[in-house]
Backbone bond lengths (Angstrom), bond angles and torsions (degrees), N, CA, C in turn:
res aa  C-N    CA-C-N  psi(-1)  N-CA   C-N-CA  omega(-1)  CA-C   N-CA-C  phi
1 X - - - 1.466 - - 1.522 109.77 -
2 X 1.235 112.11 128.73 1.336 115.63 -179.64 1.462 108.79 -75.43
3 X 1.512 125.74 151.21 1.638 120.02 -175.57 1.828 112.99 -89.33
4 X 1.191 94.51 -8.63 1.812 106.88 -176.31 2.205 95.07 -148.17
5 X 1.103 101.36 71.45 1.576 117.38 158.04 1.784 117.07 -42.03
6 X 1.102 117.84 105.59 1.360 106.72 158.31 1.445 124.52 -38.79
7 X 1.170 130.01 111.38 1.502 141.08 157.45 1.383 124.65 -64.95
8 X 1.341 121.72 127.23 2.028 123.84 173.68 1.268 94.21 -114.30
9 X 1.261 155.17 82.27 1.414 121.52 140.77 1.740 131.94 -45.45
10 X 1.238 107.53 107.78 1.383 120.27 171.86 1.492 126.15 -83.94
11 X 1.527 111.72 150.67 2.234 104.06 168.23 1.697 81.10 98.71
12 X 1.579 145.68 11.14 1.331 104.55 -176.54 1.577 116.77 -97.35
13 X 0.846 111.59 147.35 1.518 128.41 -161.46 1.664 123.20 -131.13
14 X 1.656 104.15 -4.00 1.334 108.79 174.13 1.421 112.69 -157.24
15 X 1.659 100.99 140.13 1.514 104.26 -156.72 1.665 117.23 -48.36
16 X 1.143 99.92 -44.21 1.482 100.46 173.79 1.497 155.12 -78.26
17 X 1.855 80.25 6.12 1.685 100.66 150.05 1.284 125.14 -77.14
18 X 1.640 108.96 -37.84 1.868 129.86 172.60 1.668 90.56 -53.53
19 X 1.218 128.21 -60.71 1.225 102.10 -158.91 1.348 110.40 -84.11
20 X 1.644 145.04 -8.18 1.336 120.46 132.86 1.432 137.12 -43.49
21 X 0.915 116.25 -68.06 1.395 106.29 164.78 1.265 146.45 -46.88
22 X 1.483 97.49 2.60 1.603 103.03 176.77 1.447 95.71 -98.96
23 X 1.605 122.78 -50.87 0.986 130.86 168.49 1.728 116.80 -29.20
24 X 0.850 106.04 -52.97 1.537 117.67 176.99 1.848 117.07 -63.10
25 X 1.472 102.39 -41.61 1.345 102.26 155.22 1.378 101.01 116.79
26 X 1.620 126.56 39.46 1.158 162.75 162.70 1.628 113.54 -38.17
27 X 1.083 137.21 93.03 1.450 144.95 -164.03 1.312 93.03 -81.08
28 X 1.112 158.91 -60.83 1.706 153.76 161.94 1.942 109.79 -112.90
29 X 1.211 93.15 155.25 1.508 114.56 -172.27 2.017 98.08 -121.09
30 X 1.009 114.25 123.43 1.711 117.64 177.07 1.281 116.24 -101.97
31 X 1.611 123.90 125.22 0.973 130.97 164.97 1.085 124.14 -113.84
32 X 1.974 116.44 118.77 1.527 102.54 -158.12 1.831 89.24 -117.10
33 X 1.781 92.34 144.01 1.556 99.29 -171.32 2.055 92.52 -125.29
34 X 1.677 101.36 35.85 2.084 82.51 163.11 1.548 78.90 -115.66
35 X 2.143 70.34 138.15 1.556 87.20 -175.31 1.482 103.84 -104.57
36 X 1.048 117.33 56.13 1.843 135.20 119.95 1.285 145.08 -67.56
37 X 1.398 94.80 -38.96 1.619 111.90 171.50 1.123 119.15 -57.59
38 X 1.628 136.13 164.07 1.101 121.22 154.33 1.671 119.37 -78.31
39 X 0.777 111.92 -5.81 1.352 122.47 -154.18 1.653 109.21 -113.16
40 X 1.636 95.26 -2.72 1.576 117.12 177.94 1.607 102.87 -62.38
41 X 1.488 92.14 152.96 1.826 103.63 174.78 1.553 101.34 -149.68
42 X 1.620 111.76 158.08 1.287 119.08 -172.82 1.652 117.44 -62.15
43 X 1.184 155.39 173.35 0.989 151.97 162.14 1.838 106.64 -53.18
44 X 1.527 106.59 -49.00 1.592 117.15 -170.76 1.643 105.61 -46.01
45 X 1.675 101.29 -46.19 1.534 112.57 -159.64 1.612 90.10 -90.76
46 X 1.174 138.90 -13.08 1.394 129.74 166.38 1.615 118.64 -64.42
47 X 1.524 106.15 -39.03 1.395 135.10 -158.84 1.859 89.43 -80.73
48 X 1.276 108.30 -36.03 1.422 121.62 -168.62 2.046 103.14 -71.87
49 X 1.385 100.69 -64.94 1.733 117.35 -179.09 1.441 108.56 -51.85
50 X 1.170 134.46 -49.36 1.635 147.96 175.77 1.535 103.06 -28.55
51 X 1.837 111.96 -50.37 1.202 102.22 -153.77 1.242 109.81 -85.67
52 X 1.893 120.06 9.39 1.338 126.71 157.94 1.213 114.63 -73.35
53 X 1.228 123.28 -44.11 1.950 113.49 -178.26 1.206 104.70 -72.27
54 X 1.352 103.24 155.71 1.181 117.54 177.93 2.260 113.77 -90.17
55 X 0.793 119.43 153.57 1.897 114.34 -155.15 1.405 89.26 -87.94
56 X 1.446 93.32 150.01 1.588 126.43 -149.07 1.149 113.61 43.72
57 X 1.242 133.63 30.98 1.858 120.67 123.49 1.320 106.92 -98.86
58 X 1.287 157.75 -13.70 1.384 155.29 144.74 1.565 140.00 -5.81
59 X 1.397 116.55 79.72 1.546 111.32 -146.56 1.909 82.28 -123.45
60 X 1.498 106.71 118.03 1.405 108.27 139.43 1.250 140.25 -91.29
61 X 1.282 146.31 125.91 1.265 139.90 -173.71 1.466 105.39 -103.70
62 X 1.288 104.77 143.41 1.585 115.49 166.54 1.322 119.68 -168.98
63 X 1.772 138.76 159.83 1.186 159.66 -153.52 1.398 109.98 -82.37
64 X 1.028 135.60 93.79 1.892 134.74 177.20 1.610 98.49 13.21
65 X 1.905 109.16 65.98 1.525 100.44 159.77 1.578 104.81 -73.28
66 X 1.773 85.78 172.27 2.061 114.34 -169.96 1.720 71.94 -79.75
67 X 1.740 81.28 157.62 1.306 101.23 151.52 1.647 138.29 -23.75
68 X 1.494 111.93 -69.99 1.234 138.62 173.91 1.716 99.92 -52.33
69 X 1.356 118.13 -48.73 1.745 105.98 177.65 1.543 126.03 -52.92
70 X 1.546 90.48 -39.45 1.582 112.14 -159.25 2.007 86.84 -78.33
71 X 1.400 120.48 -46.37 0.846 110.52 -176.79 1.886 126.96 -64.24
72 X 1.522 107.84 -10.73 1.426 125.36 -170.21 1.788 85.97 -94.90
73 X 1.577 125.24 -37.22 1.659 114.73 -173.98 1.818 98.23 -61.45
74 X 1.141 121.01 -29.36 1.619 117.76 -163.71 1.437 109.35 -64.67
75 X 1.490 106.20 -45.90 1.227 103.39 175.20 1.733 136.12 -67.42
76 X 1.463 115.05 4.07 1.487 144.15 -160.86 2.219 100.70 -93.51
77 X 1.508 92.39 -10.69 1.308 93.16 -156.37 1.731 158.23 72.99
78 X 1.412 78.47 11.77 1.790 95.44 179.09 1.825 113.90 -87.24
79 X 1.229 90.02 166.11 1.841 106.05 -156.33 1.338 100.92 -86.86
80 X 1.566 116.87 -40.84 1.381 123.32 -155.13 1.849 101.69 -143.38
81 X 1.156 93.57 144.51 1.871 102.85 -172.81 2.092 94.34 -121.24
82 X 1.035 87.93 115.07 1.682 98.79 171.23 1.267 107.34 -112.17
83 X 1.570 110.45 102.70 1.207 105.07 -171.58 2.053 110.67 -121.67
84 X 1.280 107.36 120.17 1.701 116.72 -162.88 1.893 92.01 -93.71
85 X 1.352 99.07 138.14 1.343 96.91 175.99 1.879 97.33 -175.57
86 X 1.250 128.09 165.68 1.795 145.42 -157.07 1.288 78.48 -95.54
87 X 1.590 109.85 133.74 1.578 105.26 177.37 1.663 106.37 -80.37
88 X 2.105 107.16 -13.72 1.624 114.83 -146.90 1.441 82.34 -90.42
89 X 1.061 130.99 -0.22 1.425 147.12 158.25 1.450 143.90 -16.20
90 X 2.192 78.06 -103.33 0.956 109.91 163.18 1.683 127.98 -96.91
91 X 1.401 112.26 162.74 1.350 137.35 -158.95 1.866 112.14 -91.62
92 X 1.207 99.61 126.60 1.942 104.36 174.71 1.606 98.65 -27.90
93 X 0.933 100.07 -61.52 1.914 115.74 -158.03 1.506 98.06 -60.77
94 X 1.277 123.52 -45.12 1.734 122.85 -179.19 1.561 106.66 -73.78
95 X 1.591 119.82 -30.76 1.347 100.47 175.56 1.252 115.36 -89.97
96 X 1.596 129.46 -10.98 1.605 135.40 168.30 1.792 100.85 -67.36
97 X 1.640 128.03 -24.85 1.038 97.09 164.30 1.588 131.00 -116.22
98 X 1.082 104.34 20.26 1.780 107.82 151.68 0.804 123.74 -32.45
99 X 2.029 94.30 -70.46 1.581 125.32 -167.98 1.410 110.00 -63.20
100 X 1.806 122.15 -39.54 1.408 118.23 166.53 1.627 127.28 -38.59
101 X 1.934 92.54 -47.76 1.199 89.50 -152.64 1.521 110.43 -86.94
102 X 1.315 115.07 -27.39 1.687 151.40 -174.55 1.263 94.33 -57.21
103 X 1.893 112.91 -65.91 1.443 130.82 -134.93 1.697 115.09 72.48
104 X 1.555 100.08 133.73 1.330 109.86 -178.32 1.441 113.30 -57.53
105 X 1.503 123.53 -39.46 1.952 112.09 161.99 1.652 108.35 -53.13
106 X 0.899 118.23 -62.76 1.693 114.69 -168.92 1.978 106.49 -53.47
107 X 0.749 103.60 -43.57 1.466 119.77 -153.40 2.024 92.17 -68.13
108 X 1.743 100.16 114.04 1.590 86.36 164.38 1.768 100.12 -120.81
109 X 0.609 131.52 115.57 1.267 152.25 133.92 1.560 117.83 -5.53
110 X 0.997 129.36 107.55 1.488 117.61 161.84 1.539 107.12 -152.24
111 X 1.910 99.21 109.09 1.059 110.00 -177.55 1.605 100.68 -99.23
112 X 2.148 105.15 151.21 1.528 128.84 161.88 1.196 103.66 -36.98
113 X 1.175 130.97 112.69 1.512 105.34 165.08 2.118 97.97 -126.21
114 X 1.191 108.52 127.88 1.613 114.40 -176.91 1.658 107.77 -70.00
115 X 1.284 114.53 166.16 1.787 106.86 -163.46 1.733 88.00 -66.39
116 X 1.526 112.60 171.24 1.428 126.51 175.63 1.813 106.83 54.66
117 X 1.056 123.29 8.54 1.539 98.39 170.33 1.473 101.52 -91.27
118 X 1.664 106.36 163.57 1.061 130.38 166.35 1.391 108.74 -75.62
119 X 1.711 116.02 149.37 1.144 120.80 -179.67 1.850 94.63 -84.84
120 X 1.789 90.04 151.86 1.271 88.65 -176.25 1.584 113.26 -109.55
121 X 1.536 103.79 110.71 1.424 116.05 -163.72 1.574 127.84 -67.58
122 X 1.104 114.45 -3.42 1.633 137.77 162.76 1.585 95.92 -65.11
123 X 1.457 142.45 -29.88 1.351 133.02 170.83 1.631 121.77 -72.70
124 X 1.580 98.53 1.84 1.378 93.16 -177.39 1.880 106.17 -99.38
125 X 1.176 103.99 18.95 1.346 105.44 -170.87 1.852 93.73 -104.87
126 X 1.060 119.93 -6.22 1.277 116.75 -150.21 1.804 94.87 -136.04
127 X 0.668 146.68 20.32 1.925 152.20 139.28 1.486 121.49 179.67
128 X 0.938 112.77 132.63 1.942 113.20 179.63 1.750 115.96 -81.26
129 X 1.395 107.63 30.25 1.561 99.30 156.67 1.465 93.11 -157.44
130 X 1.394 89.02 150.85 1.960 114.90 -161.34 1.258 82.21 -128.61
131 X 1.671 115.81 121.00 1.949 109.07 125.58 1.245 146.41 -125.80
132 X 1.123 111.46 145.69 1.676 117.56 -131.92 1.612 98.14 -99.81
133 X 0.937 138.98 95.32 1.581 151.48 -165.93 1.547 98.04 -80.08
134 X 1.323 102.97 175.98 1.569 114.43 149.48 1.433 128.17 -104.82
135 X 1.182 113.98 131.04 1.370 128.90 -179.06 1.655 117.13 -34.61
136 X 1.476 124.74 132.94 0.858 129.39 176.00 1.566 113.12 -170.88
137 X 1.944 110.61 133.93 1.882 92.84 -156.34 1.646 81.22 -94.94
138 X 1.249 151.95 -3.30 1.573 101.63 152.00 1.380 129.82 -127.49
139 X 1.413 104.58 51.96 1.469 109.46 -162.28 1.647 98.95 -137.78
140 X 1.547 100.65 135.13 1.803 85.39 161.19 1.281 113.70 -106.43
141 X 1.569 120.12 66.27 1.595 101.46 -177.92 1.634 94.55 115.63
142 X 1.704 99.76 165.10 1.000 134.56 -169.60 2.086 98.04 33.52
143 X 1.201 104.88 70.34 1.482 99.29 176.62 1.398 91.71 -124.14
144 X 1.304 152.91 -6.82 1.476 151.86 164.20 1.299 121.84 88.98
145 X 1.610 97.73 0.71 1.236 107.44 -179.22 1.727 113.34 -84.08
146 X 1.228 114.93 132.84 1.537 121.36 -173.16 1.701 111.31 -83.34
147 X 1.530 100.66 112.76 1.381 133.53 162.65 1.524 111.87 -34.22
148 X 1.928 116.14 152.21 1.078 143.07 173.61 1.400 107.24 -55.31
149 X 1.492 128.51 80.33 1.562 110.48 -177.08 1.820 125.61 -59.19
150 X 1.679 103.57 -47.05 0.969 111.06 146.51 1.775 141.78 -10.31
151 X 1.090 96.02 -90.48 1.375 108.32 156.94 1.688 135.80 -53.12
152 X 1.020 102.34 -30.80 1.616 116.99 143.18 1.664 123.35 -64.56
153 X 1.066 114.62 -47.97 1.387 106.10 173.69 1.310 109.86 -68.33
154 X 1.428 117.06 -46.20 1.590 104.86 177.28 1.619 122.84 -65.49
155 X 0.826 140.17 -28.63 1.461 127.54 151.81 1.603 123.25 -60.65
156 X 1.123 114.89 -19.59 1.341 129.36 171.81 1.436 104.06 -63.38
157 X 1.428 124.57 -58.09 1.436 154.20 -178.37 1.864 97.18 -53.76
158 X 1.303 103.31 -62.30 1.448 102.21 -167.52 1.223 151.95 -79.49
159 X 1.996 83.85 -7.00 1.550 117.91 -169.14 1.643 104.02 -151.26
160 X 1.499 104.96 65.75 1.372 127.87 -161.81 1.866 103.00 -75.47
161 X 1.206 114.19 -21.60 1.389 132.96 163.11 1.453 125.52 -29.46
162 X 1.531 86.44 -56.92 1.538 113.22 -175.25 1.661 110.80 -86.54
163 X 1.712 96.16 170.44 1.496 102.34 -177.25 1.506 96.52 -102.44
164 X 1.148 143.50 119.89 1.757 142.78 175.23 1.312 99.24 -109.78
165 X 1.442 121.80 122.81 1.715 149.99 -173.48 1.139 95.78 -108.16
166 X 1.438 110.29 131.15 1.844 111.13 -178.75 1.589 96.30 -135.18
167 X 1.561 86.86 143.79 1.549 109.18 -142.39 1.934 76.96 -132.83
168 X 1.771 107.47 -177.96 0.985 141.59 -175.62 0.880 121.62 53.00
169 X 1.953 120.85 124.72 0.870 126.76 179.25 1.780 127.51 68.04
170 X 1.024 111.01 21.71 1.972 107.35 -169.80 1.194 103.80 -96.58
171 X 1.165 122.04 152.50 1.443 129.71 -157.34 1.832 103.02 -171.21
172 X 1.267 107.82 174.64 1.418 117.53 -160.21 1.601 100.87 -67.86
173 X 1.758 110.84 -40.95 1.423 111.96 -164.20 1.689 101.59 -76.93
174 X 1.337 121.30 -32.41 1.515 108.71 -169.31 1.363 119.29 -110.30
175 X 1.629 121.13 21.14 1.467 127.66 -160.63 1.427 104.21 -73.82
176 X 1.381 112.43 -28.18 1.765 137.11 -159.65 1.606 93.74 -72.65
177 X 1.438 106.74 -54.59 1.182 110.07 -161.13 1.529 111.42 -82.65
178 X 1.821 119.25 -27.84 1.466 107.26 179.65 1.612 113.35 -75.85
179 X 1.436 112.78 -27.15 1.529 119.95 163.07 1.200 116.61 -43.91
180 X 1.488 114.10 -63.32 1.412 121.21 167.55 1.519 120.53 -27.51
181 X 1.580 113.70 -59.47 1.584 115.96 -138.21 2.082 74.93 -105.12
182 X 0.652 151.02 -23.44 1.418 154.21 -153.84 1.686 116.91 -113.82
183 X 1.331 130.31 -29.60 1.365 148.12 140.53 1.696 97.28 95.68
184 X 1.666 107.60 10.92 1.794 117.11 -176.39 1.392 124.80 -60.13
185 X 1.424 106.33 137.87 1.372 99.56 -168.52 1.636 104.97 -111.70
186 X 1.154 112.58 14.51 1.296 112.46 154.61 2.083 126.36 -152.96
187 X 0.630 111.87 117.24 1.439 120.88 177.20 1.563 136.44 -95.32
188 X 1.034 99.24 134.14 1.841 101.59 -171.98 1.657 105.18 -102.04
189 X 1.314 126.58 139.61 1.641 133.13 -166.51 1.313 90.66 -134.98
190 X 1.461 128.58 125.65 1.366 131.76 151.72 1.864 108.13 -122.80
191 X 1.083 102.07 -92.37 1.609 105.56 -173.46 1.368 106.72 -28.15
192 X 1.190 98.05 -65.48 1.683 120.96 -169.95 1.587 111.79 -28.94
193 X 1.289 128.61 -16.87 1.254 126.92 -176.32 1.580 131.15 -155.36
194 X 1.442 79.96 52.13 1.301 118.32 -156.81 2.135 117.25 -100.09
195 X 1.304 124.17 168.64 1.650 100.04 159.92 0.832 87.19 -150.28
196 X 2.019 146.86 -4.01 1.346 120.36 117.48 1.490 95.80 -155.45
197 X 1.565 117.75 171.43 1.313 128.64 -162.08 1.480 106.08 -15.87
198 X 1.366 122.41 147.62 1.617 121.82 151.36 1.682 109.20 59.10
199 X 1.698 124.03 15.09 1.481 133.49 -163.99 1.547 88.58 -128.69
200 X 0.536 114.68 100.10 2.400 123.29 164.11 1.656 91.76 -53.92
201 X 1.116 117.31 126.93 1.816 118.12 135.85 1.182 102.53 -76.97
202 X 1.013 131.22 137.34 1.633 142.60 174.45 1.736 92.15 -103.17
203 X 1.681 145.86 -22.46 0.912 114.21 163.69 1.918 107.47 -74.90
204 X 0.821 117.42 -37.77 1.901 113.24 -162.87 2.053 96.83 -74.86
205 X 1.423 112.88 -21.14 1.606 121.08 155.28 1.587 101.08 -42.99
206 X 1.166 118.04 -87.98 1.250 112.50 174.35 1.086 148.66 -7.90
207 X 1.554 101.67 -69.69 1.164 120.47 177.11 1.822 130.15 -70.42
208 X 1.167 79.51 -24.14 2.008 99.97 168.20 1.315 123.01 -89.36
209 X 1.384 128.51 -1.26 1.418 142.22 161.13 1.681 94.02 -89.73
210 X 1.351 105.82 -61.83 1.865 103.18 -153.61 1.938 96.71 -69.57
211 X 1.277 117.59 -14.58 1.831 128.92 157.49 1.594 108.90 -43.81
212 X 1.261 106.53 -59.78 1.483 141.79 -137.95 1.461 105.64 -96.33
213 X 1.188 103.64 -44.88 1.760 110.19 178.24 2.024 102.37 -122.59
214 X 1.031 114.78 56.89 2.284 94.77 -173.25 1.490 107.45 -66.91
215 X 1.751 109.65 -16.20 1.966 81.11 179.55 1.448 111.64 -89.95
């Protein structure tokens, strides 16, 4: 367990959640533009929120966009592309051009993966940060449901190379304990600190940093 964990707050959608969380001491800020989510926002209002973080904390998230999308997020100004998508899916050639277009540093990766699958290790050729969500068949994320810790640590363990972001479900009461059992040195919080979709509690903000970091 790391003693000072990298933090992502993800789902933000209004300026004055960005500036809590920076305040708090927020290592990336997420802006998700598939407009499926609840927590989805237009490209305009993405293009708009960006120019609150400060560069390299800058994380867009989005759904296995085409080429042409991913290539319209670059121009928005963000640092990092988190992009969630079915690996049984997608195609060699679509994930060789993420990584083209992204770059394998920018590019995090976060593939569906259903309980008991194997991670599929052909993705490690193609970006150096993975995040490992919790399973859910129609959601990519922010579903609150708490992730395979296990199985997170073991890719963590096996592919020490890489950066692995652990996602699902984290919240103020169990941050102590997935740090603990998982040894991650960086973590992503959406639902978890929430008072409803795309809305920050700035008290449960709090409380999931001072969880997350107490010395």
């Amino acid at each position: 367990m790391s003693a000072t964990p990298r933090i992502k707050v993800c789902g933000l959608t209004r300026k004055k959640d960005i500036a809590r969380v920076l305040e708090l001491g927020a290592d990336f800020a997420g802006v998700i533009v598939y407009a499926q989510s609840p927590r989805g926002v237009s490209t305009q209002k993405a293009a708009e929120l960006v120019c609150d973080i400060p560069q390299g904390k800058r994380v867009l998230v989005d759904v296995a966009p085409s080429p042409e999308r991913l290539e319209a997020h670059k121009a928005l100004g963000f640092d990092h592309y988190q992009i969630h998508f079915d690996p049984a899916e997608t195609s060699p050639a679509t994930l060789a051009g993420w990584s083209r277009l992204a770059g394998r540093q920018s590019l995090w990766l976060a593939p569906r993966l259903p309980q008991g699958s194997v991670f599929p290790e052909c993705l490690l050729d193609i970006a150096d940060t993975f995040l490992i969500d919790a399973f859910h068949a129609g959601l990519y994320g922010g579903s609150g449901q708490v992730g395979d810790w296990g199985f997170f640590s073991r890719q963590k363990t096996a592919f020490p190379e890489k950066r692995w972001i652990l996602a699902g479900g984290l919240n103020p009461p169990n941050i102590a304990a997935a740090l603990a059992a998982t040894g991650a040195d960086c973590v992503d919080v959406n639902s978890g600190v929430e008072a409803e979709p795309g809305v920050k509690d700035h008290a449960k903000l709090e409380a999931f940093f001072k969880a997350a970091r107490p010395n």
